[in-house]
TORMI-650170 format. One record per residue (C-alpha): residue in three letters; residue number from 0; x, y, z. Coordinates in Angstrom, 2 decimals. Layout:
N
<dogu><resn>Ala</resn><resi>NUM</resi><u>X</u><v>Y</v><w>Z</w></dogu>
...
end
This chain:
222
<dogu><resn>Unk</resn><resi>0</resi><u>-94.27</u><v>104.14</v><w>17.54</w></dogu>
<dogu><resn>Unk</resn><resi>1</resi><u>-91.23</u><v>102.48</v><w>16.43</w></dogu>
<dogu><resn>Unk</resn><resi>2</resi><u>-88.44</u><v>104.99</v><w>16.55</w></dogu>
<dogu><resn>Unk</resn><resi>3</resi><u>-86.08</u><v>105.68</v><w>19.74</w></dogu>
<dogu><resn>Unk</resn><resi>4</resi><u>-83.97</u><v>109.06</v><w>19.76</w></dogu>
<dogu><resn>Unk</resn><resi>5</resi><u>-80.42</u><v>108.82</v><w>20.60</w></dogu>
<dogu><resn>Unk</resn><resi>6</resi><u>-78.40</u><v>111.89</v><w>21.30</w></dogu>
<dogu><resn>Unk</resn><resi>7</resi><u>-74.94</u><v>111.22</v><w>22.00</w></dogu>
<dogu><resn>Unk</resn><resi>8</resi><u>-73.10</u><v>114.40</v><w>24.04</w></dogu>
<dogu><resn>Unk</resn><resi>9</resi><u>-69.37</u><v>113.92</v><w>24.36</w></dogu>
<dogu><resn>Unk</resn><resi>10</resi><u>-67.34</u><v>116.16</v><w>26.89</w></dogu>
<dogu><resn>Unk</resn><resi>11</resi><u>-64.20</u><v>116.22</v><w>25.52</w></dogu>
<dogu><resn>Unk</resn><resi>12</resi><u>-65.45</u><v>118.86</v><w>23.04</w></dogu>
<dogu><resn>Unk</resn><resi>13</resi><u>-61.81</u><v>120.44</v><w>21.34</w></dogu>
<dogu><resn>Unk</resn><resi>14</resi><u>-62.95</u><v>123.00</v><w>19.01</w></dogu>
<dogu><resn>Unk</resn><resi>15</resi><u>-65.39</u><v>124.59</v><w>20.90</w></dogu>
<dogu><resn>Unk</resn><resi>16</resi><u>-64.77</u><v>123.80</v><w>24.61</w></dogu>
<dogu><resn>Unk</resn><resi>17</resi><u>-68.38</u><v>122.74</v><w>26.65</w></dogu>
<dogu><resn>Unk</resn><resi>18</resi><u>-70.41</u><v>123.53</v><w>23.76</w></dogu>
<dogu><resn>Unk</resn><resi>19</resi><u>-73.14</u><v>121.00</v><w>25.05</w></dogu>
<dogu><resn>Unk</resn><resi>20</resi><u>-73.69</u><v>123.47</v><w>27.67</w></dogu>
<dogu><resn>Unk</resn><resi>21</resi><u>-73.21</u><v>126.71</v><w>25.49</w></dogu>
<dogu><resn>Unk</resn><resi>22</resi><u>-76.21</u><v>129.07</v><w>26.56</w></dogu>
<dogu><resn>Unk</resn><resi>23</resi><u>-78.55</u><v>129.75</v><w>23.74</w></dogu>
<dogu><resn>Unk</resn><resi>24</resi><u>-81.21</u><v>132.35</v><w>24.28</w></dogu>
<dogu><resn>Unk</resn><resi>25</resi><u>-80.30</u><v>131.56</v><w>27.96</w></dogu>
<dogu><resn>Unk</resn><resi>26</resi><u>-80.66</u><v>127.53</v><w>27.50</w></dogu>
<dogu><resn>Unk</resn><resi>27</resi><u>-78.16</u><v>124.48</v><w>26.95</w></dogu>
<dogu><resn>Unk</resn><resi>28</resi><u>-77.28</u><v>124.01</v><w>22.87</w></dogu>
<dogu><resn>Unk</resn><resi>29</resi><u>-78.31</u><v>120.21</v><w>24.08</w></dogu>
<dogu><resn>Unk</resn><resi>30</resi><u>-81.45</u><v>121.73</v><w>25.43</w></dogu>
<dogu><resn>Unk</resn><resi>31</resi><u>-82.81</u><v>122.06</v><w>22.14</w></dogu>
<dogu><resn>Unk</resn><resi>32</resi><u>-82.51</u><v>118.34</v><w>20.65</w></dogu>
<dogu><resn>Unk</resn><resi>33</resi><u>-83.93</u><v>116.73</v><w>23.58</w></dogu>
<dogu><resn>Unk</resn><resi>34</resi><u>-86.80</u><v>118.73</v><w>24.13</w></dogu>
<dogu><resn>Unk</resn><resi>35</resi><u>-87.61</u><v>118.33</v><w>19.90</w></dogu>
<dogu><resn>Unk</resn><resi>36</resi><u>-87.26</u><v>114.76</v><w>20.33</w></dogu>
<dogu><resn>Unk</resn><resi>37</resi><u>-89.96</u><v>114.54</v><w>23.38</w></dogu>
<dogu><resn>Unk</resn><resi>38</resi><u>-92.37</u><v>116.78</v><w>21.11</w></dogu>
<dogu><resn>Unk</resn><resi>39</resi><u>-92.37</u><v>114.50</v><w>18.07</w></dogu>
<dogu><resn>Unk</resn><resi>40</resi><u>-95.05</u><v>112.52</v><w>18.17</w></dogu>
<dogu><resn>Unk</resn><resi>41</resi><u>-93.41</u><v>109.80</v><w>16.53</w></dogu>
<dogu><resn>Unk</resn><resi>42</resi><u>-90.59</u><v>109.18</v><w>19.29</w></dogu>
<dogu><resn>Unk</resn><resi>43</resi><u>-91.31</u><v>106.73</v><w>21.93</w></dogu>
<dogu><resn>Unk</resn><resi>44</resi><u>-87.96</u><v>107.44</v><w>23.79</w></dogu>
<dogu><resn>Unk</resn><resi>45</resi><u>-85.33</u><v>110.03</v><w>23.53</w></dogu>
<dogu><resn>Unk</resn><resi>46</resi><u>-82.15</u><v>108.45</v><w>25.41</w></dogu>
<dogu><resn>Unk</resn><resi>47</resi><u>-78.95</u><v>111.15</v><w>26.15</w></dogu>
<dogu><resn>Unk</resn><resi>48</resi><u>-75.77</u><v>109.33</v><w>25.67</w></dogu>
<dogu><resn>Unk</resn><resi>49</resi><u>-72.38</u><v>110.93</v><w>27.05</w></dogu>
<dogu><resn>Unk</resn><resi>50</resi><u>-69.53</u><v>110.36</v><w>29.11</w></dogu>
<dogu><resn>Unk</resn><resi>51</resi><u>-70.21</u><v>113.21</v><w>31.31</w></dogu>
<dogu><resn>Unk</resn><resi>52</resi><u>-72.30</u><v>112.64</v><w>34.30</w></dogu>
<dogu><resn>Unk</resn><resi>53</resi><u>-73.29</u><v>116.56</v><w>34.21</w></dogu>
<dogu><resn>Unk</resn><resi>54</resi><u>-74.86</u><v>116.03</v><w>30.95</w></dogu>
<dogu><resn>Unk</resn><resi>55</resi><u>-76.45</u><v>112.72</v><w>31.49</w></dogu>
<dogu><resn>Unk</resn><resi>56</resi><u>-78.26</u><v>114.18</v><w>34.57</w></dogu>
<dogu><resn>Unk</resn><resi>57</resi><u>-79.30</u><v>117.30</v><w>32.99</w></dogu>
<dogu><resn>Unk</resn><resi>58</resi><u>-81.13</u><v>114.77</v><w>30.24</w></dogu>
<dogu><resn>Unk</resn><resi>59</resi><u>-83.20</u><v>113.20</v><w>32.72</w></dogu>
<dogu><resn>Unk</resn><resi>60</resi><u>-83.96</u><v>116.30</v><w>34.51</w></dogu>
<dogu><resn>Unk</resn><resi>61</resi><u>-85.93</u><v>117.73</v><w>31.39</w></dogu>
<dogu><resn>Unk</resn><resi>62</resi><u>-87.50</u><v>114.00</v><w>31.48</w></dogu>
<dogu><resn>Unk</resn><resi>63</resi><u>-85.02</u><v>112.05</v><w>28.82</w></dogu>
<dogu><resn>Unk</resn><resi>64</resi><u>-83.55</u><v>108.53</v><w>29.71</w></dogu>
<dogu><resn>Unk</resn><resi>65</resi><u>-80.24</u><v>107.44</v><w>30.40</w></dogu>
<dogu><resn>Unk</resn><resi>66</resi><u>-79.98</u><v>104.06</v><w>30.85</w></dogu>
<dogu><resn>Unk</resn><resi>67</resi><u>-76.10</u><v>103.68</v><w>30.49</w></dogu>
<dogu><resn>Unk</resn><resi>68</resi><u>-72.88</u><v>106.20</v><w>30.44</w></dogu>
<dogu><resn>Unk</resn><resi>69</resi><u>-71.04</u><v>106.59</v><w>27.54</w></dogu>
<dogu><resn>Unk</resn><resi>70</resi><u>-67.57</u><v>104.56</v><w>28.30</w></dogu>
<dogu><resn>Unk</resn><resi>71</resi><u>-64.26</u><v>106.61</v><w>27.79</w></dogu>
<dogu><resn>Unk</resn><resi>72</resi><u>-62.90</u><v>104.26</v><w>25.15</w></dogu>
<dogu><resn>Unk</resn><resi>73</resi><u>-65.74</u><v>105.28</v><w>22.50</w></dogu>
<dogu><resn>Unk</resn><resi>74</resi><u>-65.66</u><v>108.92</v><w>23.84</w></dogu>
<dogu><resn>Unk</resn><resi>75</resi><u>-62.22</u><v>109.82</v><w>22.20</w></dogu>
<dogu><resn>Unk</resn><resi>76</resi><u>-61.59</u><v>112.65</v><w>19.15</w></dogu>
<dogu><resn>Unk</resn><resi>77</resi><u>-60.87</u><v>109.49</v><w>16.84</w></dogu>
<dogu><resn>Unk</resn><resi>78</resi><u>-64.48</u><v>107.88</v><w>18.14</w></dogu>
<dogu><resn>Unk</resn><resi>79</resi><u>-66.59</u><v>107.43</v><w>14.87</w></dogu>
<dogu><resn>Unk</resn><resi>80</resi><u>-70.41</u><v>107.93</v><w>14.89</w></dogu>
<dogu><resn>Unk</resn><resi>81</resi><u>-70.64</u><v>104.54</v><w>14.00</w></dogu>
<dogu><resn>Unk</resn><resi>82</resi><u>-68.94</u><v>102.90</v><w>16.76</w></dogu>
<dogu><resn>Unk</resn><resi>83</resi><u>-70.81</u><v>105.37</v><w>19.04</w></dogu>
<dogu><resn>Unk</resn><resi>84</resi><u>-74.53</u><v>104.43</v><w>17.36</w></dogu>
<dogu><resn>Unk</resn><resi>85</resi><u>-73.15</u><v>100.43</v><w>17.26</w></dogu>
<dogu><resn>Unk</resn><resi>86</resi><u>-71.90</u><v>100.46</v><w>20.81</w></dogu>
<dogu><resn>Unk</resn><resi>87</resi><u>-75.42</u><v>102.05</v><w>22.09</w></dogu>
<dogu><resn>Unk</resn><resi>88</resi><u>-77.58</u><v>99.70</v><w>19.85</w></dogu>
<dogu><resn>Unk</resn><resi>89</resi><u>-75.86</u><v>96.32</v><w>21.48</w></dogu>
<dogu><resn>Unk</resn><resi>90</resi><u>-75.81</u><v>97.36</v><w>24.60</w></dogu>
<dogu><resn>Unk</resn><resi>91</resi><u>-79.38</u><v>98.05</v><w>24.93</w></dogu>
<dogu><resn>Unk</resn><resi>92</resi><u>-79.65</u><v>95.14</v><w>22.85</w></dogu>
<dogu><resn>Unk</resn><resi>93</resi><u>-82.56</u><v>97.25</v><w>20.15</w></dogu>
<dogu><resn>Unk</resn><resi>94</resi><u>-82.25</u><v>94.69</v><w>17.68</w></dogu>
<dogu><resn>Unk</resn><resi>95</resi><u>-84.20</u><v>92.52</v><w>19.82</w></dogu>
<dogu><resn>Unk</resn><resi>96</resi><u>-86.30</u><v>95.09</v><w>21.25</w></dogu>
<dogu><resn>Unk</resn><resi>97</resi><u>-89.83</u><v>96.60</v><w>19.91</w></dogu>
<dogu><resn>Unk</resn><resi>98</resi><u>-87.92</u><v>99.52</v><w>18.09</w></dogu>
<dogu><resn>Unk</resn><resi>99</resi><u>-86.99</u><v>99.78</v><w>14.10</w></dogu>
<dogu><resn>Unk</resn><resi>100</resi><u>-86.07</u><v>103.03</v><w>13.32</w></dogu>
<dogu><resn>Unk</resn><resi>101</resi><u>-83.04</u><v>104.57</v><w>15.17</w></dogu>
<dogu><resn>Unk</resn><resi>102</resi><u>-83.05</u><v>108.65</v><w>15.17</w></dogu>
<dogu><resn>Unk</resn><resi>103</resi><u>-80.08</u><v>110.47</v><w>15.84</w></dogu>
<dogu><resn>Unk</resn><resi>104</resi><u>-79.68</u><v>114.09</v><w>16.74</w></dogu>
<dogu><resn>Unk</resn><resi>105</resi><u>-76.91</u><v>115.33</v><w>17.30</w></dogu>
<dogu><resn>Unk</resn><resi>106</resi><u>-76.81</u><v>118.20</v><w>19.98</w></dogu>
<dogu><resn>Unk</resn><resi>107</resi><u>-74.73</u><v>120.43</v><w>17.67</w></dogu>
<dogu><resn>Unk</resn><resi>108</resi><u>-78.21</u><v>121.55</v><w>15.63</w></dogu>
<dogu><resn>Unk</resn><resi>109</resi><u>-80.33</u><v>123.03</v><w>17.48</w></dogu>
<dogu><resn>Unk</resn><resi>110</resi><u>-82.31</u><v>124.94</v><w>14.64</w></dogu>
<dogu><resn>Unk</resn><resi>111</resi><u>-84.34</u><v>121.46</v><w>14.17</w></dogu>
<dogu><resn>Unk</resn><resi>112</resi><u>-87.57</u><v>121.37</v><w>15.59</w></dogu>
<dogu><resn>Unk</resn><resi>113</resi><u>-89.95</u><v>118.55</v><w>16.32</w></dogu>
<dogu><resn>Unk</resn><resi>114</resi><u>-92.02</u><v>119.51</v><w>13.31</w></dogu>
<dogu><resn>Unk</resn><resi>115</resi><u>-88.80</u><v>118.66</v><w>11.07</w></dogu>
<dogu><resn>Unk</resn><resi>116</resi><u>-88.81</u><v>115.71</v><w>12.84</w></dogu>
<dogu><resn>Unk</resn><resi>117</resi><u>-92.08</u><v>114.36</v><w>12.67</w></dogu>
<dogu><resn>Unk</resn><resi>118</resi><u>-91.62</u><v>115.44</v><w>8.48</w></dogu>
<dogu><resn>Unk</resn><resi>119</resi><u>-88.89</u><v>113.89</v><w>8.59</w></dogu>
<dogu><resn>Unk</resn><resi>120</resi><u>-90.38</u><v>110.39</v><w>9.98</w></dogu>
<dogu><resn>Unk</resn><resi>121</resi><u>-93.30</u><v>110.14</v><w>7.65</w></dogu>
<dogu><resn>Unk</resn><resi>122</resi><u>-91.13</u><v>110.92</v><w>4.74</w></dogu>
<dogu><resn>Unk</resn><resi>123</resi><u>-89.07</u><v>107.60</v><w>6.03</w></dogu>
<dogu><resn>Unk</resn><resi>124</resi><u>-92.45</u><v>105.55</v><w>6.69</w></dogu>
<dogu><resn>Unk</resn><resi>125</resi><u>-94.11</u><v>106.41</v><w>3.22</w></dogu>
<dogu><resn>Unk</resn><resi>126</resi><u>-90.63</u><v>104.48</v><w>1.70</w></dogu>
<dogu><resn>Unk</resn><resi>127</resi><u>-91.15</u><v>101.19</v><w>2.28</w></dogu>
<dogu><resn>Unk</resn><resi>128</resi><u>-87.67</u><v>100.08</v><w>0.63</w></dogu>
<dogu><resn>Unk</resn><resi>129</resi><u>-85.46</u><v>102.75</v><w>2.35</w></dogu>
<dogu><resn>Unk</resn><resi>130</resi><u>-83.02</u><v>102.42</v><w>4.53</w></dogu>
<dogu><resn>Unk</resn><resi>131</resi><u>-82.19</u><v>105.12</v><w>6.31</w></dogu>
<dogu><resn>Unk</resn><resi>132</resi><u>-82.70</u><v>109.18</v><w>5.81</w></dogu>
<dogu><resn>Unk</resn><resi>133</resi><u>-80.49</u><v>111.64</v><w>6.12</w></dogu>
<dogu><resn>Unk</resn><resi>134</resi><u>-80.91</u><v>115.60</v><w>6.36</w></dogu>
<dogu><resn>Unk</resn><resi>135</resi><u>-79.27</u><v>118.07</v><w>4.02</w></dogu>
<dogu><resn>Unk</resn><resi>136</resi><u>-79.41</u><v>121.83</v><w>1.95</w></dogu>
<dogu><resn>Unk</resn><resi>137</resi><u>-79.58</u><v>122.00</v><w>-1.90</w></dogu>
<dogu><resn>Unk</resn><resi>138</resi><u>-75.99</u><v>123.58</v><w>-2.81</w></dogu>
<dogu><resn>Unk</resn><resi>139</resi><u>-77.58</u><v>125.73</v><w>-5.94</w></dogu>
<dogu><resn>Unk</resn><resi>140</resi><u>-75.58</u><v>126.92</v><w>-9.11</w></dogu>
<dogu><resn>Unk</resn><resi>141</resi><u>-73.16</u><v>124.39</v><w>-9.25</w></dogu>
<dogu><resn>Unk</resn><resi>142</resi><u>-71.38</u><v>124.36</v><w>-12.90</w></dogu>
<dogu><resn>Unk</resn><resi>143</resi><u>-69.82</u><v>120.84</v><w>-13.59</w></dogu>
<dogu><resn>Unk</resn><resi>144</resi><u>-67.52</u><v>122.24</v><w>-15.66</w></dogu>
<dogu><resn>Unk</resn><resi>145</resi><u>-66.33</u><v>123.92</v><w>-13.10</w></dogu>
<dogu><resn>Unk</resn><resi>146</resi><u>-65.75</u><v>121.60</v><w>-10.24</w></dogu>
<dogu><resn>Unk</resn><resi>147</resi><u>-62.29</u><v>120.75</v><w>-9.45</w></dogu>
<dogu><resn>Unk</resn><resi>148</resi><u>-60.60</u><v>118.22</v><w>-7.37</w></dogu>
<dogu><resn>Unk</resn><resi>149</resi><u>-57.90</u><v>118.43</v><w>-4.64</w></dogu>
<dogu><resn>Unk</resn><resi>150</resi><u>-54.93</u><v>115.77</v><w>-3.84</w></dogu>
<dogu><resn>Unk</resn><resi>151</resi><u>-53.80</u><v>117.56</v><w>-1.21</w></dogu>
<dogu><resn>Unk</resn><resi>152</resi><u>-51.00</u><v>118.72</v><w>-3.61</w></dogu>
<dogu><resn>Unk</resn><resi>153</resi><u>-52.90</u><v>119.65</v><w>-7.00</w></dogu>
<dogu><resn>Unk</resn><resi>154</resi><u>-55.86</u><v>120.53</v><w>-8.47</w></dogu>
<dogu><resn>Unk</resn><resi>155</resi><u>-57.47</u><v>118.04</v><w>-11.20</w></dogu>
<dogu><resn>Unk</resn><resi>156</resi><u>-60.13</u><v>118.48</v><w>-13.00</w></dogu>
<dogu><resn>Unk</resn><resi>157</resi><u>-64.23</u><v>116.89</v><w>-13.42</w></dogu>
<dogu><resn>Unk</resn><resi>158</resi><u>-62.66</u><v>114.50</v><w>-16.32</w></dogu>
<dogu><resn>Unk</resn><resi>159</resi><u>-64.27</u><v>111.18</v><w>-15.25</w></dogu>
<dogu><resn>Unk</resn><resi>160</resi><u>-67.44</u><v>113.30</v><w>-16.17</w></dogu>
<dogu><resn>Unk</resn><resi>161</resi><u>-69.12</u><v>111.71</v><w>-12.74</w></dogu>
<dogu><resn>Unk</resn><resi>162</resi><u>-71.02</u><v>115.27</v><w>-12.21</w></dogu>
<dogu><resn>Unk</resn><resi>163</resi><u>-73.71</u><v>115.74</v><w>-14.98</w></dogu>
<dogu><resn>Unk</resn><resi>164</resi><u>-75.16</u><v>119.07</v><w>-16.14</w></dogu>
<dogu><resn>Unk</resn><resi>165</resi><u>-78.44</u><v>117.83</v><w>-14.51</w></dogu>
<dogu><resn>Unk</resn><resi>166</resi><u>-77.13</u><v>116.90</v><w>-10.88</w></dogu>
<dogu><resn>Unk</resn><resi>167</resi><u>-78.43</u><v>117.62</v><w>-8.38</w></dogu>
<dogu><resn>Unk</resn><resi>168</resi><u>-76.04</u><v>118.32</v><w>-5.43</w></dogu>
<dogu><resn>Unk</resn><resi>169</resi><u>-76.84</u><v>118.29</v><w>-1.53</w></dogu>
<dogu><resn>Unk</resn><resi>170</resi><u>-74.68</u><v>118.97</v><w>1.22</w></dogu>
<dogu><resn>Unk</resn><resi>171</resi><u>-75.18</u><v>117.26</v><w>4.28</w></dogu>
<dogu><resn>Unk</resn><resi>172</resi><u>-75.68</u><v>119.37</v><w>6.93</w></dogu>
<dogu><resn>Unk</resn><resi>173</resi><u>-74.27</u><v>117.59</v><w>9.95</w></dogu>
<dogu><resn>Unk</resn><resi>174</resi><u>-76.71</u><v>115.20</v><w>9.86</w></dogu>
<dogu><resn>Unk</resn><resi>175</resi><u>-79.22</u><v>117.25</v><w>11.86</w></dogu>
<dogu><resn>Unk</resn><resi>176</resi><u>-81.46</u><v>114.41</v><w>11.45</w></dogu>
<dogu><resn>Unk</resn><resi>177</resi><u>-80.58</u><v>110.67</v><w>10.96</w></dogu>
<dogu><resn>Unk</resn><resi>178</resi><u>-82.98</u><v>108.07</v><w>10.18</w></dogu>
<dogu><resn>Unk</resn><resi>179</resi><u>-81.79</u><v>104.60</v><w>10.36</w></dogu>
<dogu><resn>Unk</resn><resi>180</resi><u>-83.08</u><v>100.94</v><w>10.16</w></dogu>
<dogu><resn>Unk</resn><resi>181</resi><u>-82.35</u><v>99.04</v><w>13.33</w></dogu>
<dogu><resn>Unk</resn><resi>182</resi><u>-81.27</u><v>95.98</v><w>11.93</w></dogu>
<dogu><resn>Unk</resn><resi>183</resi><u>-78.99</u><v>97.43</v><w>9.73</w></dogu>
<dogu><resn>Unk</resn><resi>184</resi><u>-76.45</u><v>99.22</v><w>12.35</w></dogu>
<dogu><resn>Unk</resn><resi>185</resi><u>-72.97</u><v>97.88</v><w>12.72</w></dogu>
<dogu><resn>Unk</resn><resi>186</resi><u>-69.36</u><v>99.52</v><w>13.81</w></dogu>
<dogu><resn>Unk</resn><resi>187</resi><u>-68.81</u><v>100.67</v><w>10.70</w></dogu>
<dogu><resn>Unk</resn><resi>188</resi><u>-72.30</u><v>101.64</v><w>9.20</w></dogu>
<dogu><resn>Unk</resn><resi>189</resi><u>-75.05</u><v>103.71</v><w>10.25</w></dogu>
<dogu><resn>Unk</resn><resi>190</resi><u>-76.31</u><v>105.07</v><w>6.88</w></dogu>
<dogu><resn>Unk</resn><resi>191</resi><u>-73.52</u><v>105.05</v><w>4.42</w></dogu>
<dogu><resn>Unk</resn><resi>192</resi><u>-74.86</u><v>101.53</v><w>2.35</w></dogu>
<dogu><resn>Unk</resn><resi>193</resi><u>-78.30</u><v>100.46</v><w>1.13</w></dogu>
<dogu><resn>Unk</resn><resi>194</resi><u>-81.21</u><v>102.60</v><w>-0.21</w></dogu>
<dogu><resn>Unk</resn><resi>195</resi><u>-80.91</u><v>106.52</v><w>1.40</w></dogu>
<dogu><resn>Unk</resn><resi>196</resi><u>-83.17</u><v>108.77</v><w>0.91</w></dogu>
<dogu><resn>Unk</resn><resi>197</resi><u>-83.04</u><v>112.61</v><w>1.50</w></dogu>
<dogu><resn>Unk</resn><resi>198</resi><u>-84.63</u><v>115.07</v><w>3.56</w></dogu>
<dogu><resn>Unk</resn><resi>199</resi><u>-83.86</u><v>118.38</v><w>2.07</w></dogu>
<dogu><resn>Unk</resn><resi>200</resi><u>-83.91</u><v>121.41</v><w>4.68</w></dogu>
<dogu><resn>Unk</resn><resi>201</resi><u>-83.40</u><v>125.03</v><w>4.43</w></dogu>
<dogu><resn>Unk</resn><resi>202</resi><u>-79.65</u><v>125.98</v><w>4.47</w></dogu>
<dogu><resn>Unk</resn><resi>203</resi><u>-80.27</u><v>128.92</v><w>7.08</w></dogu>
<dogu><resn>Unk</resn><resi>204</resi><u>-81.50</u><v>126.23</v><w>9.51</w></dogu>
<dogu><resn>Unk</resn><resi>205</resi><u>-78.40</u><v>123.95</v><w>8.72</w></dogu>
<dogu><resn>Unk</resn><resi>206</resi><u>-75.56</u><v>125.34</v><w>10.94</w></dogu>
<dogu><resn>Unk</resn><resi>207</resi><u>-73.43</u><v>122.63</v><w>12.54</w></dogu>
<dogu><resn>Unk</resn><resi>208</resi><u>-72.04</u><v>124.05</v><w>15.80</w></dogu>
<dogu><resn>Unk</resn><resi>209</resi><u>-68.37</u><v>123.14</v><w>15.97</w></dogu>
<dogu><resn>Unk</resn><resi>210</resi><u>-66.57</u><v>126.58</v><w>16.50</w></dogu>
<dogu><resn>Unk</resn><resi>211</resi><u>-67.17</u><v>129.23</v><w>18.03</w></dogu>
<dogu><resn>Unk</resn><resi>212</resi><u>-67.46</u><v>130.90</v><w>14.56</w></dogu>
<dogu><resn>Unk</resn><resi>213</resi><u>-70.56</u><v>128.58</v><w>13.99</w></dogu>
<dogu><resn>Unk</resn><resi>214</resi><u>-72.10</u><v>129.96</v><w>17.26</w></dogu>
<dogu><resn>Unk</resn><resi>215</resi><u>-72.11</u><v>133.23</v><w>16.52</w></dogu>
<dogu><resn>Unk</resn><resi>216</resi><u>-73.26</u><v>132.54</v><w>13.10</w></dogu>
<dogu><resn>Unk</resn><resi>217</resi><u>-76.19</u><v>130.95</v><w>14.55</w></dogu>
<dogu><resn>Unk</resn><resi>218</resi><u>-77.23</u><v>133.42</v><w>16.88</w></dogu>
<dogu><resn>Unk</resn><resi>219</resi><u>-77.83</u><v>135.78</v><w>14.13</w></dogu>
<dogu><resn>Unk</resn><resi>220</resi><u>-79.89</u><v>133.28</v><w>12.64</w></dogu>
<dogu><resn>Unk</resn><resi>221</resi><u>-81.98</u><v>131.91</v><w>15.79</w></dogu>
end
């Protein structure tokens, strides 16, 4: 197949300290992504991408590659995901390679399984004109009417009239799963222009782990 998984893993974690490494039902959070990525029959490689060595040798213990370490100056709070993706891409040099379709999981959702993944990848391949795909929960009940806007000072209301009765409104959640076109990646783009299509999930199986509140919220729900 066409798609290569890339899970970046940075250790300077700051809200929750090591959580790469937080035991989950007595395994690794990054456990999880890397061993859903190897199961989906639609992933040729799953590549673990961090500036820890710790991590990047626990990867290709469970059998994932690591071809190249994560260097310090992309591994920083400020780092975007896009500079991360974009620095990986170019220096494997994929947009010459025999891959298309760039998957990113991010270690921080481990409630995806390869079966959301493979889903996830013929949903993409059925869309000929997409671009990329991008994971999310339905936020229900939303009134329009009732939305309202912060400046950081006051609170404004929908005027503009940009929310319709009839929208439909999804929250992303994280993304767990990222489907992207190759050939479209750059520093400051993975999925945000061109044609993107969702992949709706359930919103018990969309926590983000950043804190340790998230954690806990997710053992309950594991």
């Amino acid at each position: 197949m066409s798609f290569i998984a890339l899970i970046p893993a940075r250790k300077g974690s700051t809200r929750l300290k090591n959580k790469n490494f937080k035991l989950l039902n007595g395994k690794p959070l990054i456990f999880y992504s890397i061993k859903a990525a190897q199961k989906c029959r639609y992933i040729s490689e799953t590549h673990v991408f961090s500036d820890s060595k710790r991590i990047n040798d626990y990867g290709v213990k469970l059998g994932a590659i690591n071809k190249i370490r994560r260097p310090k100056h992309i591994s920083l709070a400020s780092t975007t995901m896009h500079e991360t993706v974009n620095y990986f891409v170019n220096k494997l040099n994929l947009k010459k390679s025999k891959f298309k379709y760039l998957i990113l999981l991010q270690p921080t959702s481990p409630q995806r399984t390869f079966k959301d993944l493979e889903k996830a990848c013929e949903k993409f391949l059925k869309n000929k004109k997409a671009d990329a795909l991008v994971s999310s929960f339905e936020l229900k009940n939303i009134y329009p009417n009732k939305l309202m806007f912060s400046d950081g000072k006051y609170l404004y209301l929908n005027k503009n009239k940009n929310f319709k009765i009839n929208t439909n409104c999804f929250y992303r959640n994280g993304p767990s799963i990222l489907i992207t076109k190759i050939k479209n990646i750059r520093r400051k783009n993975i999925y945000e222009n061109g044609k993107i299509i969702n992949f709706t999930m359930n919103k018990n199986k969309s926590i983000d782990i950043n804190t340790i509140g998230d954690f806990n919220k997710l053992i309950k729900n594991f």
